[in-house]
C-alpha positions as CSV (number, residue, x, y, z in Angstrom):
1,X,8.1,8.4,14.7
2,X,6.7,6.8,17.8
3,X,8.0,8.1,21.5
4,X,9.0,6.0,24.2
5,X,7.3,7.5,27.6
6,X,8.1,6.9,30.7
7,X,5.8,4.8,32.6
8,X,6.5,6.5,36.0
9,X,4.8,9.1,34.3
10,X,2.2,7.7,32.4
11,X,-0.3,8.8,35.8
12,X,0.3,12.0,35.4
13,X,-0.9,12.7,32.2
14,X,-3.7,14.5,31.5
15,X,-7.1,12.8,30.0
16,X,-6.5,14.6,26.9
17,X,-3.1,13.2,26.3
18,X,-4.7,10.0,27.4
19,X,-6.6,9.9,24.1
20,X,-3.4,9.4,22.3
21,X,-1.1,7.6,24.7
22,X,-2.4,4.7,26.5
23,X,-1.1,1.6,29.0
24,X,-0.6,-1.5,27.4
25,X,-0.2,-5.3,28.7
26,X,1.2,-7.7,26.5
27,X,-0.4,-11.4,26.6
28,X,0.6,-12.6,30.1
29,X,0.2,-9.6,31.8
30,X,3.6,-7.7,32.0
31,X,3.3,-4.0,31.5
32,X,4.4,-2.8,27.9
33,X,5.7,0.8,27.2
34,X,2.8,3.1,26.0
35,X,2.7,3.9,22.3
36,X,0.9,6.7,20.1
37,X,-2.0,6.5,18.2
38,X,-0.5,6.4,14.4
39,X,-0.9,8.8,11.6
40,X,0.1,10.1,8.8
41,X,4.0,9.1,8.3
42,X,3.4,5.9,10.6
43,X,0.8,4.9,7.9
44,X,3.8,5.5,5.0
45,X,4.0,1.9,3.9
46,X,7.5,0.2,4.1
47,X,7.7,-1.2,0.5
48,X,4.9,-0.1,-1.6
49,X,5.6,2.4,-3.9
50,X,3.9,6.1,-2.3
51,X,5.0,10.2,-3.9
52,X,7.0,11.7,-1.2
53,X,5.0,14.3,-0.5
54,X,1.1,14.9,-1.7
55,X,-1.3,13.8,-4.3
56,X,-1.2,9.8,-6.6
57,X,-3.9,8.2,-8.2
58,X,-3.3,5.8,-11.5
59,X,0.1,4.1,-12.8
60,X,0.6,5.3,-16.3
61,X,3.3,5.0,-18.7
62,X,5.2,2.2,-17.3
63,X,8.0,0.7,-19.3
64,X,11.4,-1.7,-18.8
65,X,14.7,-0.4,-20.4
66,X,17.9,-1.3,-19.5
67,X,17.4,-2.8,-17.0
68,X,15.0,-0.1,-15.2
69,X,11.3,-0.4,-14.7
70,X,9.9,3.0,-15.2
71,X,6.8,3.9,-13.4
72,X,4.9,7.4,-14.1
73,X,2.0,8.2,-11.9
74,X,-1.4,10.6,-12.1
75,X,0.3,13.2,-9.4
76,X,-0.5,16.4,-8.3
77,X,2.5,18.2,-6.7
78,X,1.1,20.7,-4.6
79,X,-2.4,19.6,-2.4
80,X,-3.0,16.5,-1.0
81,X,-6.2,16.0,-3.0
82,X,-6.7,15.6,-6.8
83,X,-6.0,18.7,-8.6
84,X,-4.6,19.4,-12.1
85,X,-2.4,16.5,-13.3
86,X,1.1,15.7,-13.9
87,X,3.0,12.5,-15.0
88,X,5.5,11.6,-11.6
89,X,7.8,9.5,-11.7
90,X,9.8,6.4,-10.3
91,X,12.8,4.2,-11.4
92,X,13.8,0.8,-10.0
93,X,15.5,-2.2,-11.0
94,X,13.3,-4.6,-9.1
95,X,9.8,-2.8,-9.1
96,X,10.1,-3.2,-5.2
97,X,12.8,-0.3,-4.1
98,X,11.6,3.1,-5.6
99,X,13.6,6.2,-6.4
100,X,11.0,9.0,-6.7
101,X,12.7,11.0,-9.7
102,X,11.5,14.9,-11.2
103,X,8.1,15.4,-12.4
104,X,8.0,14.2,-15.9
105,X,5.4,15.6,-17.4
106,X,3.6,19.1,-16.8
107,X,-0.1,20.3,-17.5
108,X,0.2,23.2,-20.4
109,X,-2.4,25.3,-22.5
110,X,-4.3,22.3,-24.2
111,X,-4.9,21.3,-20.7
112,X,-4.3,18.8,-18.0
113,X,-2.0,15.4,-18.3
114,X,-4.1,12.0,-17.9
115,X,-3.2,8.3,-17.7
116,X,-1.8,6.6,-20.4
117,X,1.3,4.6,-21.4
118,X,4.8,4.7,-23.8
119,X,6.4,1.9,-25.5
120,X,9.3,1.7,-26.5
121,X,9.8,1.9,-30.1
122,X,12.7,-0.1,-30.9
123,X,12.4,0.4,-34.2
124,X,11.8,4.4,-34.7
125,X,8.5,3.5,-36.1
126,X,7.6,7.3,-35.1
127,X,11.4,8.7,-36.6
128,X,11.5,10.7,-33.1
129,X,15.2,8.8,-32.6
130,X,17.9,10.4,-33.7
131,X,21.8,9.8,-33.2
132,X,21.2,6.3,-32.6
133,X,19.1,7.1,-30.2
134,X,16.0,5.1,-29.0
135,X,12.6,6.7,-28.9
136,X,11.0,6.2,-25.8
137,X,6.6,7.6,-27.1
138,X,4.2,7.9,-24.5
139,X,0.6,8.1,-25.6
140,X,-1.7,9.9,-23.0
141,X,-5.4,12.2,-22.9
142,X,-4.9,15.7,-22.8
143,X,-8.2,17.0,-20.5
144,X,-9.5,20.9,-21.0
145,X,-11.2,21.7,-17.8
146,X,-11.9,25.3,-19.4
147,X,-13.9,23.0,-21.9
148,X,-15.1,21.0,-19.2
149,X,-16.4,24.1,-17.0
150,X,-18.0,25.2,-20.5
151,X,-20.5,22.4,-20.6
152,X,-18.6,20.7,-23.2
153,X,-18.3,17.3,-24.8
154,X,-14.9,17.0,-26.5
155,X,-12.5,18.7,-23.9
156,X,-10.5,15.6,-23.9
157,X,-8.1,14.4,-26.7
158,X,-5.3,11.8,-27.2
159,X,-1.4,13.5,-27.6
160,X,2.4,11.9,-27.9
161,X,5.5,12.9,-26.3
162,X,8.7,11.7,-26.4
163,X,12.1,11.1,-24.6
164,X,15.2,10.2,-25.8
165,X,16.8,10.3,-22.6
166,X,15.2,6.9,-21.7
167,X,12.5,8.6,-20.2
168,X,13.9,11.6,-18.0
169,X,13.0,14.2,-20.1
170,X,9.7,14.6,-22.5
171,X,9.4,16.3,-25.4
172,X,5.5,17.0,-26.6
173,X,4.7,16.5,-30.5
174,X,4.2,19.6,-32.2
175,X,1.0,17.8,-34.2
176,X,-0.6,16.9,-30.8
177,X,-4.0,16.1,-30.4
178,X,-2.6,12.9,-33.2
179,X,-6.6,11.6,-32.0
180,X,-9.3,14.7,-31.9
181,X,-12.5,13.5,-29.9
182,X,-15.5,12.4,-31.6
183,X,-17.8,14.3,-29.4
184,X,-17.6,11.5,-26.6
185,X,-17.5,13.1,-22.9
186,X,-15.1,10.9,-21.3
187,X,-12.6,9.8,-23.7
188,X,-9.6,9.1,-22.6
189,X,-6.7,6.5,-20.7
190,X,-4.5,5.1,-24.2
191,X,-2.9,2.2,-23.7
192,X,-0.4,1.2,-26.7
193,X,1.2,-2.0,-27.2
194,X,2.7,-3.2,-30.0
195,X,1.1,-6.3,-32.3
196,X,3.7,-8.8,-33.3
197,X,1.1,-10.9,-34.9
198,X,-0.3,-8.1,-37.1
199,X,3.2,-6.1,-37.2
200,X,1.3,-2.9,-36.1
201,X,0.6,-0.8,-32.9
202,X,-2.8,-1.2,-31.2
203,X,-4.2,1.2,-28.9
204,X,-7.5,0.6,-26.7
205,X,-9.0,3.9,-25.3
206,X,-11.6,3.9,-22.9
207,X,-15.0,6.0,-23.9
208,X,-17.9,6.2,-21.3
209,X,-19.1,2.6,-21.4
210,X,-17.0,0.9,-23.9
211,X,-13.4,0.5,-25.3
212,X,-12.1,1.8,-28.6
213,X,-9.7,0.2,-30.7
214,X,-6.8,1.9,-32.9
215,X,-4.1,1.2,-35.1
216,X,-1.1,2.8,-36.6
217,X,2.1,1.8,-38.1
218,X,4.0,5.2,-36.9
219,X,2.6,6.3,-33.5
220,X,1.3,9.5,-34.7
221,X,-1.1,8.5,-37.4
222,X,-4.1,6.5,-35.6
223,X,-7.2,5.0,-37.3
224,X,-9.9,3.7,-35.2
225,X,-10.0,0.2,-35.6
226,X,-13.4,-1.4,-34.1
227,X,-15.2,-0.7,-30.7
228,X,-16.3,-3.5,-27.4
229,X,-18.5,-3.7,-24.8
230,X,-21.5,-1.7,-24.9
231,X,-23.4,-3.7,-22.7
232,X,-21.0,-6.3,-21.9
233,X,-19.7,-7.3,-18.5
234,X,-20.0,-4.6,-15.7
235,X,-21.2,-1.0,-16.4
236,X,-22.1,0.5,-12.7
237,X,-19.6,3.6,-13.7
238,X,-17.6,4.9,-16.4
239,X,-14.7,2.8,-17.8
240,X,-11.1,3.8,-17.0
241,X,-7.9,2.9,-18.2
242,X,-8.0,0.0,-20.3
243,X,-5.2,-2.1,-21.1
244,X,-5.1,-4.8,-24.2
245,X,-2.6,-7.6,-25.1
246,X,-1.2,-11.1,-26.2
247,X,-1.0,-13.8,-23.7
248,X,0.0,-17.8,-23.7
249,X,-2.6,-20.1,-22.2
250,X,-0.5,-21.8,-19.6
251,X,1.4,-25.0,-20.7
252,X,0.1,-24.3,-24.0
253,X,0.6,-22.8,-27.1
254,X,-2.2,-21.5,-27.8
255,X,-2.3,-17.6,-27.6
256,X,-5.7,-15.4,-26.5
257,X,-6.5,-11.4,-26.1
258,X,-6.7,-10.2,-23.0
259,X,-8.4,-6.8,-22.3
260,X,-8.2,-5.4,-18.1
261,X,-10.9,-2.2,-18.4
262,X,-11.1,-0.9,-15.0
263,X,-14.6,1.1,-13.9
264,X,-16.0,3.5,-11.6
265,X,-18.2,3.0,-10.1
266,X,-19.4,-0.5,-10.2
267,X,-16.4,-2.3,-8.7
268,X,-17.1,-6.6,-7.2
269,X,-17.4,-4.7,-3.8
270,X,-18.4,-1.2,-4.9
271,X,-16.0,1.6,-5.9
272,X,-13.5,1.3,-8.4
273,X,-12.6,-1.6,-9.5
274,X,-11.1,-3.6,-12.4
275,X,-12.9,-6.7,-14.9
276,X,-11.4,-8.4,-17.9
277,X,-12.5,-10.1,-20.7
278,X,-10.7,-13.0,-22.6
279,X,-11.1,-13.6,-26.4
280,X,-9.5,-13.4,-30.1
281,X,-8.2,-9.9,-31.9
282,X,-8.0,-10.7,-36.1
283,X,-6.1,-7.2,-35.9
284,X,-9.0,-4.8,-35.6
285,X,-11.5,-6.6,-33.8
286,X,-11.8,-7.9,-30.5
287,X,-14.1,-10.9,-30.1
288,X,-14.6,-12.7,-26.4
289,X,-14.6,-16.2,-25.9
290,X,-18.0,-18.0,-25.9
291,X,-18.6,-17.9,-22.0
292,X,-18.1,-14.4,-21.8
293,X,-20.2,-13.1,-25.1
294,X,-23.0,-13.1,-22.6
295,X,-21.4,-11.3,-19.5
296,X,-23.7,-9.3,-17.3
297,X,-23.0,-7.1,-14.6
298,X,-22.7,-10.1,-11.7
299,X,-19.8,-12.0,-12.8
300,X,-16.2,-13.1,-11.4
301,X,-13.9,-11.7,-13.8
302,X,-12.4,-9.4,-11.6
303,X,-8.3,-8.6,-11.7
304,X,-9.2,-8.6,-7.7
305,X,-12.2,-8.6,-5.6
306,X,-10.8,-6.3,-3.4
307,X,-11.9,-2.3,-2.9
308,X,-8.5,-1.1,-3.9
309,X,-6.7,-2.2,-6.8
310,X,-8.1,0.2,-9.7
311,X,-6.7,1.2,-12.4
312,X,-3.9,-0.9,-12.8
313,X,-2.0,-1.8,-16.4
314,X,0.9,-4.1,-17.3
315,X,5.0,-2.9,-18.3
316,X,5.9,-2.8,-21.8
317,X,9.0,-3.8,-23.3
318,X,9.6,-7.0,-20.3
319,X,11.9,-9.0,-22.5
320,X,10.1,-11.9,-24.4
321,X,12.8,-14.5,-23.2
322,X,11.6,-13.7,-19.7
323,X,8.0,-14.3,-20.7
324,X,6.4,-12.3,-18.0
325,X,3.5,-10.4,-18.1
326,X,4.0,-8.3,-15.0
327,X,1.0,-5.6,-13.5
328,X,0.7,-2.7,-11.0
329,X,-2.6,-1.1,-9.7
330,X,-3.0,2.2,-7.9
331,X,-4.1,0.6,-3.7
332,X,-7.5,3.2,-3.0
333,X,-11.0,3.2,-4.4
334,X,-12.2,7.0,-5.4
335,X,-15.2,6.4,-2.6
336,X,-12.5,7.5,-0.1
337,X,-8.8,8.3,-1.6
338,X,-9.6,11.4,-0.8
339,X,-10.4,11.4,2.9
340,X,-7.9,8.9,3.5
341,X,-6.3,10.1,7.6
342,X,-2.8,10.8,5.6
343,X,-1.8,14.3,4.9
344,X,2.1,14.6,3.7
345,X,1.2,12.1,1.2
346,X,-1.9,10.2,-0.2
347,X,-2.2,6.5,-1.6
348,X,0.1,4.4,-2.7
349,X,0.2,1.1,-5.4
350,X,0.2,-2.5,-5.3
351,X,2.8,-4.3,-5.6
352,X,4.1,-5.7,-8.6
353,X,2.0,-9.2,-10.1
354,X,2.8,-11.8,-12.5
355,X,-0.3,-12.4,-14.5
356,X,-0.7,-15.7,-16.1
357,X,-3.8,-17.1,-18.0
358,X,-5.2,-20.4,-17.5
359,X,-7.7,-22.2,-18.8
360,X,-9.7,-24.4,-16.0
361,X,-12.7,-26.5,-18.0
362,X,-13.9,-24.4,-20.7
363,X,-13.6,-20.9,-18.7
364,X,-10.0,-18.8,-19.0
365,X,-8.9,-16.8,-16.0
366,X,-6.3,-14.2,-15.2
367,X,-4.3,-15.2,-12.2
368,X,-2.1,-13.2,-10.6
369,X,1.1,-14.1,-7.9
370,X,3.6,-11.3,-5.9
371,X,6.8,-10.9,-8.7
372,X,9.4,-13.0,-7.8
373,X,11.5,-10.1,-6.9
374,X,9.7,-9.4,-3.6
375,X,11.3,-13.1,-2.4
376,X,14.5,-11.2,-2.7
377,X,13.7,-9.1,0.5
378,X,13.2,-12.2,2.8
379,X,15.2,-12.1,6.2
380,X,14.2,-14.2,9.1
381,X,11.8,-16.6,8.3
382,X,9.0,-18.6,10.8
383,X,8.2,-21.7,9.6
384,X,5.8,-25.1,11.3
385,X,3.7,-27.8,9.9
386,X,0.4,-29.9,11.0
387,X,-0.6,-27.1,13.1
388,X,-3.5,-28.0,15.0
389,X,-5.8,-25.5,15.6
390,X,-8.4,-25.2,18.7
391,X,-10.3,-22.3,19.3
392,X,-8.4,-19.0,18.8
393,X,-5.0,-20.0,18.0
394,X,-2.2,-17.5,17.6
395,X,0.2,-18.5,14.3
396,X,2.8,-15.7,14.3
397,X,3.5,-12.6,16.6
398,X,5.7,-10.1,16.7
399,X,7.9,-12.1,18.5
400,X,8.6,-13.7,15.4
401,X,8.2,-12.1,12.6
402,X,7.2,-8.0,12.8
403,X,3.7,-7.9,10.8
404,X,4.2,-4.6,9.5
405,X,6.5,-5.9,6.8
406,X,5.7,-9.8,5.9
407,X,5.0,-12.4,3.3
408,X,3.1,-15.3,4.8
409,X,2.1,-18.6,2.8
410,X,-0.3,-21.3,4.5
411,X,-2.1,-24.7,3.4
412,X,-5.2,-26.1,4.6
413,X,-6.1,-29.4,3.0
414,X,-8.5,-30.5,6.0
415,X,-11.5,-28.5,4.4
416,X,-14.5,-28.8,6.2
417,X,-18.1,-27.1,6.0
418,X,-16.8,-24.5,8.2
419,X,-16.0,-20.8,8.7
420,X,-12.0,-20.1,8.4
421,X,-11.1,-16.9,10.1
422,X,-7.8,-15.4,10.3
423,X,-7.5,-12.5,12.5
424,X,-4.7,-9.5,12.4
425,X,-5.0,-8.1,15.7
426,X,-3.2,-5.9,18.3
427,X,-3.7,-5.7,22.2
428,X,-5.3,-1.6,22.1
429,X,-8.8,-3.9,19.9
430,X,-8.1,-3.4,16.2
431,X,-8.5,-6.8,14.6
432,X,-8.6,-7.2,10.7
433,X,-10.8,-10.6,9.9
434,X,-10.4,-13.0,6.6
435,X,-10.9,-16.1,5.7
436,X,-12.9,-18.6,3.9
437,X,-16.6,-19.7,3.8
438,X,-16.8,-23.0,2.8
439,X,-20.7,-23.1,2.9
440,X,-20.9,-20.2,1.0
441,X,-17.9,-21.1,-1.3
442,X,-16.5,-17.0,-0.8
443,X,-13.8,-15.5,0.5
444,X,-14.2,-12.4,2.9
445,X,-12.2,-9.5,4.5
446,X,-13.8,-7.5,7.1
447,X,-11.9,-4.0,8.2
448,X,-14.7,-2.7,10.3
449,X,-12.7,-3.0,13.8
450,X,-9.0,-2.5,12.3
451,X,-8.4,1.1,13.2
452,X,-9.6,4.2,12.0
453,X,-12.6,4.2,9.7
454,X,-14.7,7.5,10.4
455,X,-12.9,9.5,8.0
456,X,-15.6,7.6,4.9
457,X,-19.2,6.3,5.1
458,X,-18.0,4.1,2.9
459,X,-14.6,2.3,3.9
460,X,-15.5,-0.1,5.7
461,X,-19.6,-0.1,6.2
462,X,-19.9,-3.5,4.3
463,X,-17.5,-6.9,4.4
464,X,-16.0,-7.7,1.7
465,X,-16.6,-11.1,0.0
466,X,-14.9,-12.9,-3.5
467,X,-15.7,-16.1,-5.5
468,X,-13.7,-19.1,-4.7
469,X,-12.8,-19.8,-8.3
470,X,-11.0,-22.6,-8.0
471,X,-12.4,-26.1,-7.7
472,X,-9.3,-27.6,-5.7
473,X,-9.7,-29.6,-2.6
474,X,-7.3,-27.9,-0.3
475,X,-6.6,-24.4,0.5
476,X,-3.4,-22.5,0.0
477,X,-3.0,-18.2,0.7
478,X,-0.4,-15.8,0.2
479,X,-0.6,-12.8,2.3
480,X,1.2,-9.5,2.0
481,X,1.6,-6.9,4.4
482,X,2.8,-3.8,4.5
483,X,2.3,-1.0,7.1
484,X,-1.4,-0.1,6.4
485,X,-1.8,-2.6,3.7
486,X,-3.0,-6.8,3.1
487,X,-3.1,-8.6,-0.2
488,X,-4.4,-11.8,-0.3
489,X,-3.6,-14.2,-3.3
490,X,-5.8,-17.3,-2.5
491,X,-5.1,-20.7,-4.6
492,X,-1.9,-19.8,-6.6
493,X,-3.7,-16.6,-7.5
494,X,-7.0,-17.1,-8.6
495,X,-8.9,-15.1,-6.1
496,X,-6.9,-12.1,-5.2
497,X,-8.4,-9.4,-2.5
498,X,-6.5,-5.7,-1.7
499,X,-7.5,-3.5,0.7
500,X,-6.1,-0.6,2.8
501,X,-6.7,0.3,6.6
502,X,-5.3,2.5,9.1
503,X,-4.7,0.7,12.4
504,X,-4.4,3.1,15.5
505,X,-1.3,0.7,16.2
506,X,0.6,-2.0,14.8
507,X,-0.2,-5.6,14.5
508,X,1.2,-8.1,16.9
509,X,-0.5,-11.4,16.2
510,X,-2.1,-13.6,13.5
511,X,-4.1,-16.3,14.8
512,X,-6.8,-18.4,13.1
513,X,-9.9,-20.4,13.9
514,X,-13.1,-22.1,12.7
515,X,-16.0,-22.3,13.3
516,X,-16.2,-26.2,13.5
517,X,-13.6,-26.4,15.6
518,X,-10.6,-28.1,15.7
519,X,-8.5,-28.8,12.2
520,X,-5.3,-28.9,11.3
521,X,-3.2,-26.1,9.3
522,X,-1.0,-28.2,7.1
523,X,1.5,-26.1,6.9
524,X,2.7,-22.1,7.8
525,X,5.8,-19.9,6.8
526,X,6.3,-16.5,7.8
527,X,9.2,-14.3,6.5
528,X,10.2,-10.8,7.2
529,X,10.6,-8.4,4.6
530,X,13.4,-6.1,5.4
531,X,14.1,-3.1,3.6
532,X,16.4,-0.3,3.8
């Protein structure tokens, strides 16, 4: 929590203490309180889910049932730092306001607990309901590391569990491993979903450098099914945590496969990050579309372009009549989530995303948009139209709207052969830069100057740049921030771009130029997101 000092006292302090606490003058001159350097807590974001105390990587297991979105998490209760793994967990009924619950899932004898996913299974496929009771069956990779230290191959395997306490409480399968490993080193992440066209349940599991494909009828009983990828699409690093299902095309009715394999490394801007691939599924074998039969490793297919947003995987169960396919990625990249300068707690996830599929000329892209719900948090709002812009000009400041905790939409229709910069920035010199090339056609985020960096070679020794993907003659954004924390959704969603950083204080001001010169911003709102 940050201390008001004194300023009659401010000259007394020593240089060391100087470090940390340090004058500030606000834009015409007056002489602000002094303020600490952030850290730790201060970084805690205001409304993206984080463990209360110590280690998260990878969302697993998430499910909706009556009417709570469950979210269970790769955690390790006792270091900051990755360590044997557990299954968190999370409740909430808007996938915005979390209540951390007890640890779901513990390590045991057959070894640690990796990602994967539960279902629902509404129909006791699996007979694990009893009393009327709904089975809730989560799928996930048990991982040996005695095997592991050994110098094996097959020290990780596939097991079930089940609750039928609608997910407090897990029960392991006495037959576990239901899949033995084939003698593939990394072999692991199940996601399940069930496949109303072929009335059966479909798992895709990740292995090294391609994806497996399973069936069953029961949940317990799997037979593999077909494999992808091998030499398809990206392949810098091992794939992670697959996910595999059914969408509409949008404002159609025709229906396509979708398959979101995360990898690492090998990411659009190195690191961990996550592709996709688009294409038809007869009920055992996945075949992409015609663009994407060819896919190399340079290609735009990303989830987001962004360093951090890994891992993620959609909710089962959403209720058809709401026709949402809604997402959630863990917000680090495994080149630093380690190092990261927070110690009580470390990483948190996105927030959640509709994902929608839309076919633009012959190609089909995922899109994704903040859930609706987040609107719900909206207090006071800024809002101003045929902006014109000269020079450096300042949009929003904290005057307005506190940029900790925002959601702020803008329009730009005068496009020009020009340079758009936005810039986050705060009066101590930490400024976050993005914007939009138009000569180069790319989006870019640069996080070199916004606050601490040090702590990784490899945070923030490169800009970030993404595709524009969308062939539309104006501009519109979406920005999200939290405390340490932007995502941009660029053109309803069709370029998105995450990333973390760790100012050494607080944003104050958006402003915006180019390098042209003057144009005009058609049109800016700002709202503040206020939470409990």
């Amino acid at each position: 929590m940050k201390r008001i000092i004194n300023l009659m006292l401010i000259s007394a302090l020593t240089l060391a203490s100087a470090t940390s606490c340090m004058d500030r003058k606000d834009e015409e001159g007056k002489e602000a309180v002094a303020m600490e350097v952030q850290k730790d807590e201060d970084f805690r974001p205001n409304f993206h889910f984080t463990p209360e105390k110590n280690w998260m990587n990878d969302p697993n297991g998430m499910f909706f049932y009556n009417g709570y979105f469950h979210l269970y998490f790769q955690h390790y209760p006792d270091d900051n730092v990755w360590g044997p793994m557990h299954w968190g967990h999370a409740i909430s009924t808007d996938m915005i306001t979390w209540k951390e619950q007890p640890i779901a899932i513990y390590p045991d004898e057959k070894g640690y607990i990796f990602s994967g996913s539960a279902v629902v299974d509404n129909n006791n496929t699996s007979g694990f309901g009893k009393d009327g009771k709904v089975p809730i069956v989560a799928m996930f990779t048990y991982h040996d590391p005695k095997g592991q230290e050994a110098g094996e191959t097959d020290y990780q395997s596939q097991a079930i569990a089940y609750s039928l306490d609608e997910g407090k409480t897990w029960t392991k399968y006495e037959g576990n491993p239901v899949i033995e490993n084939p003698g593939i080193k990394d072999f692991r992440d199940p996601k399940v979903t069930w496949d109303g066209i072929h009335q059966q349940w479909v798992m895709v599991l990740a292995a090294d450098d391609k994806s497996l494909f399973y069936t069953s009828q029961n949940l317990k009983e799997w037979k593999l099914a077909s494999e992808f990828g091998e030499g398809l699409g990206a392949h810098g690093g091992v794939w992670e945590c697959p996910d595999f299902f059914p969408m509409y095309v949008e404002n159609s009715d025709e229906v396509k496969w979708v398959l979101i394999q995360s990898l690492n490394p090998g990411g659009y801007n190195g690191g961990s990050g996550t592709q996709y691939f688009v294409g038809d599924f007869d009920g055992k074998e996945f075949t992409p579309v015609k663009e994407m039969q060819d896919l190399g490793e340079d290609h735009h297919y990303w989830i987001d372009f962004g360093k951090d947003n890994y891992a993620g995987v959609t909710w089962a169960n959403i209720p058809e009549e709401n026709g949402r396919k809604l997402f959630m990625g863990w917000m680090s990249n495994w080149q630093y989530a380690e190092k990261v300068p927070t110690e009580t707690w470390r990483s948190a996830m996105t927030i959640a995303r509709e994902l929608k599929l839309e076919k633009i000329e012959d190609s089909y892209i995922i899109t994704s948009v903040p859930a609706k719900e987040l609107q719900n948090y909206r207090s006071i709002s800024y809002k101003d139209a045929n902006v014109k812009i000269e020079g450096d000009t300042k949009i929003i400041d904290s005057s307005k709207i506190d940029l900790t905790s925002a959601e702020i939409r803008f329009k730009i229709s005068d496009l020009k052969q020009t340079n758009y910069k936005f810039r986050l920035s705060n009066s101590q010199g930490d400024e976050l830069m993005f914007g939009y090339d138009h000569g180069k056609k790319e989006f870019y985020l640069d996080r070199s100057k916004a606050g601490q960096a040090g702590f990784s070679e490899e945070f923030a020794n490169t800009i970030s740049t993404a595709p524009r993907i969308s062939g539309a003659e104006d501009l519109s954004g979406i920005i999200i921030l939290d405390k340490t924390s932007i995502e941009l959704f660029f053109d309803e969603g069709k370029t998105v771009i995450t990333e973390i950083f760790f100012p050494k204080y607080p944003w104050e001001k958006l402003s915006v130029s180019a390098e042209a010169g003057e144009f005009t911003l058609d049109h800016i709102e700002a709202y503040q997101l206020k939470f409990k």
